[in-house]
N, C-alpha and C positions, 0 to 999 in steps of 0.2 A: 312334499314341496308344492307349494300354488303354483297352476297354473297360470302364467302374465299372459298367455294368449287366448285364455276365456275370455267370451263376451261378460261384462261384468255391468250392474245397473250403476248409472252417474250418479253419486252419492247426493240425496236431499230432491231426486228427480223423480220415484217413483212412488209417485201420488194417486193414489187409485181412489180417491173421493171424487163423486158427485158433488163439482160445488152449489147444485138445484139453484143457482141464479133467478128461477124463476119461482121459486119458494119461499121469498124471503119479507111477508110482510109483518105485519105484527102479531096478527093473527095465526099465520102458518109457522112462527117463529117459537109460540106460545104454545103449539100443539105440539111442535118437533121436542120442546125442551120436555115437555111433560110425559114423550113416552114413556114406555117401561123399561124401552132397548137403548135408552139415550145412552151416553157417556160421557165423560168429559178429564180432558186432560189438563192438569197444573203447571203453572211459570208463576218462578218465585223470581223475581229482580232476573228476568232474563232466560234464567237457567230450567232446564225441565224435569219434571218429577219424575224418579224412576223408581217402579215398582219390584215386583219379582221376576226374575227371567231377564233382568234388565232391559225389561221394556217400558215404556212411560205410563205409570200409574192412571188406573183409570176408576171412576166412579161416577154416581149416578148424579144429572145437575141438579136436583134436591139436596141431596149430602150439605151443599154449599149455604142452604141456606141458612141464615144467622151468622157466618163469619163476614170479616174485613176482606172486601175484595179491591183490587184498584180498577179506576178509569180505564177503559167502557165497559166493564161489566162483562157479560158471556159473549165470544164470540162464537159462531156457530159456523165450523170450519166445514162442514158438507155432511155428504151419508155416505155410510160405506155402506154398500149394499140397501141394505132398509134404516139399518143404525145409524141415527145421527149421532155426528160429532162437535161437540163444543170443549171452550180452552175457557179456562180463567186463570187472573191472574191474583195472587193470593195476595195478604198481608204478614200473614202469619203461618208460616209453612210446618210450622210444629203441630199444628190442631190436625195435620196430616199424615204427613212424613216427616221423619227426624231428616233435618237441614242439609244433612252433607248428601240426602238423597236428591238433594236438588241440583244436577248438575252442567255444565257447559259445552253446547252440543260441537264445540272444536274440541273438547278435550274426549267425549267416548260418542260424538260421531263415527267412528272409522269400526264400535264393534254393534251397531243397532240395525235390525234389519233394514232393510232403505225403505220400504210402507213408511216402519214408525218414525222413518228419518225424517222424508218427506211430510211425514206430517207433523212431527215438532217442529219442522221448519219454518212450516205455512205459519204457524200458532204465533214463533217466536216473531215472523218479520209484520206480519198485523197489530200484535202489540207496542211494538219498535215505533211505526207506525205513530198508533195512537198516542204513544210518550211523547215523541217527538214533536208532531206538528201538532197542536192543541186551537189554531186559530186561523180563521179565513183568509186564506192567500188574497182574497179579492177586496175587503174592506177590514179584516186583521179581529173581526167577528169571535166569538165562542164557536166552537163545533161541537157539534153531538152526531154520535156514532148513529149508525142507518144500519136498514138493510144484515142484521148480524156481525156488525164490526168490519163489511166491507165496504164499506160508503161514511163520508163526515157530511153533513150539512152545517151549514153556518145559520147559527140562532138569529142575525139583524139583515143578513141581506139574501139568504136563501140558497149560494150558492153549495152546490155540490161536488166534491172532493172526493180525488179515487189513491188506492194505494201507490205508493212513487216506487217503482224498480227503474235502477240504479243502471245501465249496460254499460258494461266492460268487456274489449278485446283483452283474450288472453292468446298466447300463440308462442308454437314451436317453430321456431326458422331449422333450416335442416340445411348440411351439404354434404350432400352424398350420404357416406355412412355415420356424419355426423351430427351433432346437435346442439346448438347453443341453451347455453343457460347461465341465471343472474342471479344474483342476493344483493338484497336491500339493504340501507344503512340498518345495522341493531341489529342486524339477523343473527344465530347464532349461527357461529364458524362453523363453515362446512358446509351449510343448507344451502341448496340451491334451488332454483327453480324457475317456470317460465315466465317468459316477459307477458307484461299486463297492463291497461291503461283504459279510462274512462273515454266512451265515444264523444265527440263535442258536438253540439248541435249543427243540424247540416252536413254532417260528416258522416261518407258510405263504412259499414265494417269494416269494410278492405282498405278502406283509405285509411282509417284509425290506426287498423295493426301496422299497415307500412310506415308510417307517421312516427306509430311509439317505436318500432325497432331502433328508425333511425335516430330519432331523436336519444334512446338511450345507449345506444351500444354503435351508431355511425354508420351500420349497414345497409345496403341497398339491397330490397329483396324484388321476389316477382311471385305470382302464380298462389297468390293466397285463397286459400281452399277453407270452405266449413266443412267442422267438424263434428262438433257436439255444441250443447250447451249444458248450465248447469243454475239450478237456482241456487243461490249464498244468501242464509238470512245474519249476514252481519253487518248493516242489518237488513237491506235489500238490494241486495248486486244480482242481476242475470249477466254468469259467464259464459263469454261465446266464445270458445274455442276453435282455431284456426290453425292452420299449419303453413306455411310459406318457403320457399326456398332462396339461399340467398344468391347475390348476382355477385357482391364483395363481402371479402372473410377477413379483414384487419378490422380490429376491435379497438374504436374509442372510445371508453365507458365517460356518461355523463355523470359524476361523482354527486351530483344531487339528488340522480335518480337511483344508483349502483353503487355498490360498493364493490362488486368482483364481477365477471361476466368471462365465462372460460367457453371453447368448445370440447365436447366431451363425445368418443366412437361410442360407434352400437356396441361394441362388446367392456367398454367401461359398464356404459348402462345397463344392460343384461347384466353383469355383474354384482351392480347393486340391487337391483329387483333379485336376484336370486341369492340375495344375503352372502356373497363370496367378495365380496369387494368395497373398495369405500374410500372409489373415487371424487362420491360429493355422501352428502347427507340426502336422502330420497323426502320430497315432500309426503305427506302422511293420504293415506289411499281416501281420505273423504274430501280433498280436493281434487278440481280439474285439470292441476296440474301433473299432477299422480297420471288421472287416466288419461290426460295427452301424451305421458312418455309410453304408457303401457301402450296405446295403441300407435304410438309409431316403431316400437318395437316388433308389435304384431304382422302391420305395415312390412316392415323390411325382413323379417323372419325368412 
């Protein structure tokens, strides 16, 4: 049986790359890709190439050259150790891996070491990234990738553009030995999990999470506490995990935000972590919400 009250690493958090920030010009760029120890990991439409060992295929950044790559080109995601590491994004994922090796790090995140989590991650939300914003915030300009894919510059007026993370309160309200939790419209029945919501500008963490509790579920909390955080590249959320306790425990779910919001004891929840029970559906262990129950489990043990 797994242990629930090991220390466990926050899924997509344990990044052990040197991202050499101060390595990145065109020159030191050009020398990093040419080593012999380079490497470089694949994204097909999102999804990331898995090799043998179901770890993310890796190859040398030569390999690539003469295929269809898309916009920007090699990103060079840091060094491990002395090995640089670059990501491309492919066109044609058959000149490499056959297609279904190309897979969605929500669907076999939860069996990849966390390294190669974290750094499919990094790969996935830089390209995200470059898909997404193609033009100058400032005068609606062309951008071109900088600095290895972590910087855009605008082609007509010069400014410079950094990657956009995303912060989201996520949090467990607790009373006593219990614990609330929600499911979203669409969710499937059964699934639950903790409440969440984007921080608004001007607005403390703590003021966010009491904000969202009340706002969807009507409660009054107090004494909101950091927890953890977690990177999400879907496609760039930093979740900051918090814990609160409440001050009132009658539940008015906001039905735009909820579709169910129940409170559930510790020994419900220890039950479903320890696969005997099935009181809700347990969120999947490469979310933050996972390791917020796990660790208030630990918590009240």
């Amino acid at each position: 049986m797994t242990d629930i009250y090991a220390d466990t690493p926050i899924p997509f958090s344990g990044d052990i790359l040197d991202y050499a920030e101060n390595e990145r010009s065109p020159e030191q760029l050009q020398a990093l890709i040419g080593k012999t120890s380079a490497r470089a990991v694949l994204l097909f439409k999102g999804r990331i190439g898995i090799g043998d060992g179901g770890r993310p295929h890796r190859l040398h950044p030569s390999d690539l050259i003469g295929h269809d790559l898309m916009a920007p080109g090699p990103i060079f995601l840091g060094l491990e150790g002395e090995r640089p590491i670059f990501a491309f994004s492919i066109a044609k994922p058959e000149s490499f891996l056959p297609e279904e090796n190309f897979v969605s790090l929500r669907g076999i995140g939860g069996n990849m070491r966390p390294t190669d989590l974290a750094l499919a991650g990094r790969a996935k939300s830089l390209f995200a990234w470059h898909h997404l914003e193609k033009h100058c915030v400032t005068c609606g300009g062309q951008t071109v990738a900088r600095d290895g894919g972590v910087k855009q510059k605008c082609t007509g007026c010069g400014a410079e553009s950094f990657p956009r993370v995303n912060p989201v309160a996520i949090m467990l309200v607790t009373d006593g030995d219990r614990v609330l939790l929600g499911r979203g419209p669409g969710w499937p029945e059964g699934f639950m999990s903790a409440l969440a919501g984007f921080i608004s500008p001007g607005e403390s963490l703590e003021g966010a999470a009491e904000r969202e509790v009340t706002e969807e579920v009507g409660l009054k909390t107090k004494n909101p506490r950091y927890v953890f955080s977690q990177p999400w590249p879907f496609p760039a959320q930093l979740m900051i995990g918090l814990m609160l306790e409440a001050v009132t425990t009658d539940i008015t779910i906001d039905p735009k935000e909820l579709e169910d919001a129940r409170w559930f004891t510790r020994d419900e929840v220890l039950a479903v972590f320890e696969k005997r029970g099935q009181a809700f559906m347990c969120p999947p262990r490469q979310t933050i919400a996972h390791q917020l129950l796990r660790h208030w489990l630990a918590e009240t043990a």
